[in-house]
C-alpha positions in Angstrom: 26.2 -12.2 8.7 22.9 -12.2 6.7 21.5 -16.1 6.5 19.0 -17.1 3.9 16.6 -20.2 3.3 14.9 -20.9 0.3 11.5 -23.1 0.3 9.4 -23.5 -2.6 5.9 -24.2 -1.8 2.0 -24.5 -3.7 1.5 -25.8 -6.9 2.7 -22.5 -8.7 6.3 -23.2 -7.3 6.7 -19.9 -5.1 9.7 -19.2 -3.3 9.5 -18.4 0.6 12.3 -17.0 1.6 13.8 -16.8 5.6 16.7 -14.4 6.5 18.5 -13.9 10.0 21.0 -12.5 11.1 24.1 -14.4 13.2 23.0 -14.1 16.9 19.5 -12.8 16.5 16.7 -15.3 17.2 14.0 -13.1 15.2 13.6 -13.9 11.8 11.9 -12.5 8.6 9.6 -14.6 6.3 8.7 -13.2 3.5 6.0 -14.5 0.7 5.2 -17.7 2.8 2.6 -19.3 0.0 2.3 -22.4 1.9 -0.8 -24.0 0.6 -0.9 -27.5 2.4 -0.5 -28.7 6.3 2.7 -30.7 4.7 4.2 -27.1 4.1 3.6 -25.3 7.1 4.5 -28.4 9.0 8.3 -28.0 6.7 8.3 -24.1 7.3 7.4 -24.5 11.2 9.8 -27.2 11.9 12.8 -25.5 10.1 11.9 -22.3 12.4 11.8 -24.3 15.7 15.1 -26.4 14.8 17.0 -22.8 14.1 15.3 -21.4 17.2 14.0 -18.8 15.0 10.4 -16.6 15.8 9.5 -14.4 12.6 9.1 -11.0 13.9 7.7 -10.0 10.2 6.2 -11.0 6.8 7.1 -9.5 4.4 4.8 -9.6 1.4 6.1 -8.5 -2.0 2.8 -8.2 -3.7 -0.7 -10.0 -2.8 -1.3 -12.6 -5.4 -2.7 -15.4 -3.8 0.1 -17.6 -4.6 2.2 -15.6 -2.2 0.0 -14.9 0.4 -1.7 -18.3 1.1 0.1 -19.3 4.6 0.0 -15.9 6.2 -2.6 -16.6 8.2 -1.7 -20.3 9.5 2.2 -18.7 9.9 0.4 -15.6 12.3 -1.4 -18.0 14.0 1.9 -20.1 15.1 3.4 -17.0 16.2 1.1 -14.6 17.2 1.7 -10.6 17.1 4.1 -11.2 13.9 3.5 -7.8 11.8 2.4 -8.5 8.2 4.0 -5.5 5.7 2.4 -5.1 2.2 1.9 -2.0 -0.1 -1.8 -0.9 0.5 -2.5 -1.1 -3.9 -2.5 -4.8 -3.1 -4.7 -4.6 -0.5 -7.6 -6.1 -2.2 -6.0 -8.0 -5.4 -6.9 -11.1 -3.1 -10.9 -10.4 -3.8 -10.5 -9.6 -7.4 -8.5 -12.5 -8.1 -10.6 -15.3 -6.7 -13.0 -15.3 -9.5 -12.6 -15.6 -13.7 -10.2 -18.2 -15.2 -6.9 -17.6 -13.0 -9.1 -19.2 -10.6 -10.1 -22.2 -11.9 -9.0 -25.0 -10.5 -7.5 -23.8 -6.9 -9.0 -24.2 -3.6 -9.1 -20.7 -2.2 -8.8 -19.4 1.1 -10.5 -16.7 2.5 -7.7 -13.8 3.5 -8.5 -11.4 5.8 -5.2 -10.7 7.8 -4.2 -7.2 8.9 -1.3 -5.3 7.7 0.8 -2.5 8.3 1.0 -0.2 5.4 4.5 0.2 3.4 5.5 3.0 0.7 8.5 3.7 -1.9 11.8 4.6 -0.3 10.3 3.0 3.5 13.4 1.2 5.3 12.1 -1.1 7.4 14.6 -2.2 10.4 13.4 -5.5 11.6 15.5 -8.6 13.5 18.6 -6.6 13.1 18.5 -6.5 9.1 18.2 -2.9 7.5 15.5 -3.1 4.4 14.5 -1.0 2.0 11.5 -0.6 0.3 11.4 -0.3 -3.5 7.7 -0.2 -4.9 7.8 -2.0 -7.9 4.2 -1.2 -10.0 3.7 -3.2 -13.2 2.9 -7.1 -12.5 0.5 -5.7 -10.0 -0.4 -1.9 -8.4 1.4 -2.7 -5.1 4.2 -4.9 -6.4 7.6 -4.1 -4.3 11.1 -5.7 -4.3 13.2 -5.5 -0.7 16.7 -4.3 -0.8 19.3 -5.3 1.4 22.0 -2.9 0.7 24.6 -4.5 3.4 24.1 -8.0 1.9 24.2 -7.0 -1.8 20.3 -8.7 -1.9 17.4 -7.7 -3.7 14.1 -9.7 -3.3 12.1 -9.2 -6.3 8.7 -10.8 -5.8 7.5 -11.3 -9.3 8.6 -8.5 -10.8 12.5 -10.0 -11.8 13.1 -13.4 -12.4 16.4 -15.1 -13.5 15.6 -15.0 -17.6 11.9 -13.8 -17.8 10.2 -10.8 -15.6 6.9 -11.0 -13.9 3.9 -11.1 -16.3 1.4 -8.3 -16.8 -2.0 -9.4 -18.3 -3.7 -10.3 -15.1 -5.9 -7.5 -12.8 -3.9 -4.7 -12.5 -1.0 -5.6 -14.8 1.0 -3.1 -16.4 3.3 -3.6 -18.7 5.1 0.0 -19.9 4.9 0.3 -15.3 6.9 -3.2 -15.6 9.4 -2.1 -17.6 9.7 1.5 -16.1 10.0 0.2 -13.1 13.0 -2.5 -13.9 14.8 0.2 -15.7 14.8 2.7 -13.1 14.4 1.2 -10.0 15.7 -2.3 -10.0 18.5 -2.4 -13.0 20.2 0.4 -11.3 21.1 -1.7 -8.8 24.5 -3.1 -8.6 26.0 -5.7 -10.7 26.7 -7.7 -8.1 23.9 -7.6 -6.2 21.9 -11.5 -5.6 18.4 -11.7 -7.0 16.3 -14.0 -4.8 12.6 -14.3 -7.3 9.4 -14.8 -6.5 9.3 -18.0 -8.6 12.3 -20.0 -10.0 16.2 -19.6 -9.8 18.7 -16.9 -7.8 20.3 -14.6 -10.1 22.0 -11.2 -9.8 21.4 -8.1 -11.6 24.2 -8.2 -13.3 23.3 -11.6 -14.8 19.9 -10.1 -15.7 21.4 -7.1 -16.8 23.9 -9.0 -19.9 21.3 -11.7 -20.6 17.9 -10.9 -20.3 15.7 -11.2 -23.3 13.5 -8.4 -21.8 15.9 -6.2 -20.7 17.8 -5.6 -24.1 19.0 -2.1 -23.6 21.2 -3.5 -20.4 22.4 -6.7 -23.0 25.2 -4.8 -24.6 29.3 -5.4 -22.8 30.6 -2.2 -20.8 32.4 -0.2 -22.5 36.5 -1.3 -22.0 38.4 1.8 -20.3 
């Protein structure tokens, strides 16, 4: 059975997400935007009381904001494999200068990676993930699908209510919305939505009451 923690962390409210499996002391942590000692202290110490070691991050995109505790997380627990699609590779250096910067206290990143594409499946503490790349809120945006838990993590590219925004460096928004139509909408109704930012959903939630995904707001069609 497929176990998942939510913590929210940094001043932009970004979810960090654990999962494990029953049995299996590695763990995956993906996103972990810790920004503060307090939150790496919260993250470290829910790992240790769970006798968990992260065998991977998982990054869903490279905005700063999901991105900032990668390196204090590797250095806890050295040889953990970072996984992020290589168009992100440098949003960090674009994105640290011009008014989305003002007024955070940027780290330096420079944390290796291991490249991921469209369609990879990534098999990692006994959980089976697939890769969906997920262009539009930035080049190398990609959502993780766990088919045998019915669980799609989005990043910021689905939220519950809204989608991820587009007019920052590399935004995109007709890639957005091809990219939620073809890719992530198609998944199945019942499949739970974990965000980058905010609430749990599913897609079928999204799919009857999204203000931005209109064509998917109509009923089915009674047999």
């Amino acid at each position: 059975m497929l176990h998942s923690r939510i913590f929210t962390f940094n001043p932009l409210e970004t979810n960090c997400t654990v999962l494990w499996e029953d049995g299996c002391r590695g763990c995956i942590v993906t996103d972990p935007g810790m920004s503060s000692p307090e939150g790496c202290k919260e993250l470290t110490m829910f790992l240790m009381s769970q006798g968990l070691v992260p065998e991977a991050i998982l990054l869903t995109h490279g905005h700063f904001d999901h991105v900032w505790g990668v390196e204090k997380l590797c250095a806890e627990f050295p040889g953990v494999q970072v996984y992020e699609h290589p168009l992100d590779k440098d949003i960090m250096d674009r994105m640290t200068t011009g008014r989305f910067a003002e007024g955070f206290n940027f780290l330096r990143h420079d944390f290796p990676t291991a490249d991921i594409a469209d369609g990879d499946v990534l098999n990692i503490a006994g959980i089976t993930i697939k890769v969906i790349h997920t262009p539009g809120h930035s080049p190398g945006s990609v959502c993780y699908y766990i088919e045998a838990s019915n669980l799609l993590l989005s990043g910021d590219t689905l939220f519950a209510g809204s989608i991820g925004r587009t007019d920052l460096t590399g935004g995109d928004y007709d890639e957005l919305m091809d990219s939620l139509i073809h890719k992530v909408m198609v998944l199945p109704g019942e499949t739970d939505v974990i965000p980058g930012h905010g609430q749990p959903t599913t897609i079928g939630r999204e799919g009857m009451t999204n203000p931005f995904l209109e064509p998917f707001n109509d009923p089915l069609p009674e047999n």
